[in-house]
C-alpha positions, 0 to 999 in steps of 0.5 A: 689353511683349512681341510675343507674351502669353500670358494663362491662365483656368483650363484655357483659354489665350490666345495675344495678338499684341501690336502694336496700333500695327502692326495687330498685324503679325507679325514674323519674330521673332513667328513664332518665338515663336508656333511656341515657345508653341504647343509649350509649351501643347500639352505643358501637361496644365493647358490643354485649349483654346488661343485666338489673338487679337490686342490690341485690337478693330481687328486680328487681325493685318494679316499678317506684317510686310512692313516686314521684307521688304528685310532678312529676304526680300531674296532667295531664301537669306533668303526660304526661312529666312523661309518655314520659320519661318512654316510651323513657326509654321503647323505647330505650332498645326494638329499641336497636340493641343488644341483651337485657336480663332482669335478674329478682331475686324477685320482677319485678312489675309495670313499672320493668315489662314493662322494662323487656318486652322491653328486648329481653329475660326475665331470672327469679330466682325460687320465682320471683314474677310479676304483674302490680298493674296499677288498683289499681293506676287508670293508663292506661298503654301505647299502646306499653307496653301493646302490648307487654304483648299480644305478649308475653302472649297472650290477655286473659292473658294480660287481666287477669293482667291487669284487676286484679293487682294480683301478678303472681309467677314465675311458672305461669310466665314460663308456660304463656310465660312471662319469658323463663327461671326459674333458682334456685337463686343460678344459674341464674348470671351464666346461664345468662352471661354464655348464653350471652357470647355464643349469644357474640361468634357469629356472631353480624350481624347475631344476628342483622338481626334476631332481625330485622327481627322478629321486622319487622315481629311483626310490619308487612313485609312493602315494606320498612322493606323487603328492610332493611331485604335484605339489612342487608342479603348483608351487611352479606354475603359481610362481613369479618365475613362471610369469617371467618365463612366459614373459620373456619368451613372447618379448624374445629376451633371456629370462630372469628367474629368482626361485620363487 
């Protein structure tokens, strides 16, 4: 069976890391696929929100697969190949325009972790279990990983894990901001799709424009990114969605919306 699955409900997608018997340890080749379906789901117009998980209820993933270290980072040639794959993988699920969600059962460390914060949203099972061992590897993690850390935990924080390797449990997770949501195991395949099917029911350029827009803001409000933003708030206002939208409101009924 395939290291990486992709699993469809309805508008919802589902990318698996599959490889249980490793903690779902991500491979070179992994990082390529996951880079390769990203981008095929963000161009499907039938999927409105995308999930990561891993197989199973031990990991999300343990991280990339260091057992490939000897050959695919054996010196700096090869570790620059490497690390290009994994920002591509990193890259092309923070730039994609749908609605990204990690869901996070057990394990998230190392390279997991920088998938996850490349996810819009990061949803946790209670006993999940964080943490970015790059000091104990001698491995300088990317700019724009790193950046994200801080964004999201803020710098002492960033540092704290960075400068550490330790483990971080899942409580410490939610209350530094890391995770948005700690759910009992048993309840958080539910919590997810059922939030994703609510994000699916409204109005996709709505939902675009304002990941745009908070992107744009994170990165600073340049001439050109306030153009893209005004643009977007015409393309939405000038929209079948949003006739249907004011339709459905004044005839007191759910709306239908279909992205364009």
């Amino acid at each position: 069976m395939a290291d990486i699955l992709v699993q469809h409900d309805g508008s919802i997608a589902t990318v698996v890391f599959n490889r249980p018997a490793t903690r779902n340890a991500i491979s070179l080749a992994m990082w390529t696929e996951i880079a390769r379906v990203t981008e095929g789901l963000d161009k499907d117009e039938s999927v409105r929100a995308i999930v990561y998980r891993g197989a199973g209820t031990v990991a999300f993933a343990s991280g990339a697969d260091i057992s490939e270290f000897k050959e695919q980072r054996k010196d700096t040639e090869s570790a620059l190949r490497y690390n290009a794959q994994t920002a591509a993988a990193y890259t092309t699920i923070r730039e994609c325009a749908k609605p990204t969600v990690a869901m996070i059962f057990g394990f998230c460390m190392g390279g997991a972790m920088a998938v996850a914060m490349a996810c819009d949203l990061r949803f946790a099972a209670e006993g999940s279990k964080f943490g970015i061992p790059a000091a104990r590897l001698s491995i300088i993690y990317g700019a724009d990983s790193v950046g994200q850390l801080v964004d999201l935990v803020g710098p002492a924080y960033a540092k704290d894990i960075l400068f550490s390797a330790r483990t971080v449990e899942d409580r410490e997770a939610l209350a530094m901001g890391f995770i948005q949501r700690l759910v009992p195991a048993a309840d958080l395949e539910r919590y997810t799709y059922d939030y994703l099917r609510k994000v699916s029911e409204n109005a996709p350029l709505s939902v675009r424009g304002a990941k745009v827009t908070i992107e744009s803001y994170l990165h600073g409000l340049t001439d050109e990114r306030r153009k893209t933003i005004k643009d977007l708030a015409v393309e939405a206002t000038e929209s079948e969605d949003y006739k249907e939208g004011t339709r459905a409101f004044l005839e007191k009924r759910a709306p239908r919306f279909q992205g364009r």
